[in-house]
N, C-alpha and C positions, 0 to 999 in steps of 0.2 A: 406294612405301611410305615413311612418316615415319619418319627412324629417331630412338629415344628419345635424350633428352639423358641425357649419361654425367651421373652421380651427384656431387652438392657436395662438394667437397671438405669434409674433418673441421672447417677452420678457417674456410669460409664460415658465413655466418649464413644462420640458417632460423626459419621460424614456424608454428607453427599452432594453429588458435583450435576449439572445440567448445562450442555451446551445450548444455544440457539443460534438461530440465525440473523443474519440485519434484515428484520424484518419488524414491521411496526407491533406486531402481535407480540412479540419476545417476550418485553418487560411485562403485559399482564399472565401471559404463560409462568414465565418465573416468580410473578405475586401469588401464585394460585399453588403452584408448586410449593412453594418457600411456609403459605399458611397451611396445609398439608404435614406437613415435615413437623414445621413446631407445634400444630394441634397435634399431632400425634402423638408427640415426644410431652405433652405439657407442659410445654411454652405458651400456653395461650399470653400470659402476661405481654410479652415480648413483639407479638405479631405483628401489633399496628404500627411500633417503631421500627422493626425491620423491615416491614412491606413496603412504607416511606422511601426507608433510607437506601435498599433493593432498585425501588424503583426509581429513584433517581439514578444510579450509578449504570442501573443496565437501560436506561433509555439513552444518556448520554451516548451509554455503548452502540447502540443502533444509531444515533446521532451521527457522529462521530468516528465512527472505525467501520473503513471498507470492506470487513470479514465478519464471519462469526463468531460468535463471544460465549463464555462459562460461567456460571455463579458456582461458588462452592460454599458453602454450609458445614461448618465445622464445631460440634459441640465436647470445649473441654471443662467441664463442672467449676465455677461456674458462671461461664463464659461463652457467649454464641458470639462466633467470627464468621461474617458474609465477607467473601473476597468477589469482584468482577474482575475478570480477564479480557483481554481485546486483545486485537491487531494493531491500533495505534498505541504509539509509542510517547504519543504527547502529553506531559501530565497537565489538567486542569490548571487554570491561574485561580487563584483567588480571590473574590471580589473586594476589589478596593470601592473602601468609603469615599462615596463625594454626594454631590447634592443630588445627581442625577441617578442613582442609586436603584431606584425604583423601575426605572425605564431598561435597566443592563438587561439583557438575555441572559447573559454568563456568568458563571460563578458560583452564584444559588445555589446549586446544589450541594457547593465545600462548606456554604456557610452552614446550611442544615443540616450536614452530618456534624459540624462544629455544636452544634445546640444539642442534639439528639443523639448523639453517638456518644458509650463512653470513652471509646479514644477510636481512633480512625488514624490511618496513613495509606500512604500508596506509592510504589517503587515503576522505574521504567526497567523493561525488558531490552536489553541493548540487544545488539546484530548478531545474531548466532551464525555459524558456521552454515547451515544450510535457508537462512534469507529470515530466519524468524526473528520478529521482533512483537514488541509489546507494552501493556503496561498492567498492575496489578494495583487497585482499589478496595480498599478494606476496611470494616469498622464491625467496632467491637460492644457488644451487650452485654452486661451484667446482671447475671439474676438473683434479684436480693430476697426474694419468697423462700419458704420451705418446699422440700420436695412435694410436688402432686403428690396424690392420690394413684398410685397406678390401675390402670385401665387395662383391661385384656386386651391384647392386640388379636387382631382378626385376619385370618390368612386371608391373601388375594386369590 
């Protein structure tokens, strides 16, 4: 019998990536996923501003882009970076202040990764050589807690 490898330490780096489809289901698929990931790793600190700030960026995705879309979950101690990927190549405008403000559709979502992110950006995917293009949305959490507690991990 293979016995499991004991579990990362809190300060190793870890990743993982989830495609979906443009389907209205996605963004809570990848909320579900994403609180998974960081309950398990003890992030819980972290969840509810990433699930937020997740699911803004991958509903726009199903919004917005005529393809299927990835979130990637990248932990480098200590530092969790959610990036979404798409098909469109369009980057988000910014909500501009005016009176009517309240009524926009659009935008909201930059401004609240502006509040609740500790830094946030996002690059477009230009024309690749075989038709691919894109664009890549990203924000970045800081964890200012001491390390959990570790937990025995439980094989699947």
């Amino acid at each position: 019998m293979t016995p499991f490898p004991p579990p990362l330490l809190f300060t190793e780096p870890w990743e993982y990536e989830l495609r979906f489809p443009r389907d209205p289901r996605g963004p809570g698929i990848v909320r579900a996923t994403l609180r998974a990931v960081l309950t398990a790793h003890g992030l819980r600190e972290l969840v509810e501003r990433a699930s937020l700030l997740t699911s803004e960026l991958t509903t726009n995705s199903v919004r917005y882009s005529g393809n299927c879309a990835s979130v990637r979950l990248l932990w480098l101690h200590p530092v969790l970076r959610v990036s979404v990927s798409d098909a469109n190549p369009e980057l988000p405008e910014p909500l501009k202040p005016s009176a009517d403000s309240a009524e926009l559709e659009n935008g909201r979502g930059l401004f609240i990764l502006d509040v609740l992110a500790d830094r946030w950006g996002g690059c477009a995917i230009g024309e690749e050589p075989f038709g691919l293009s894109g664009k890549t949305l990203w924000f970045e959490l800081s964890w200012a807690g001491p390390p959990p507690t570790p937990v025995p991990a439980l094989a699947a």
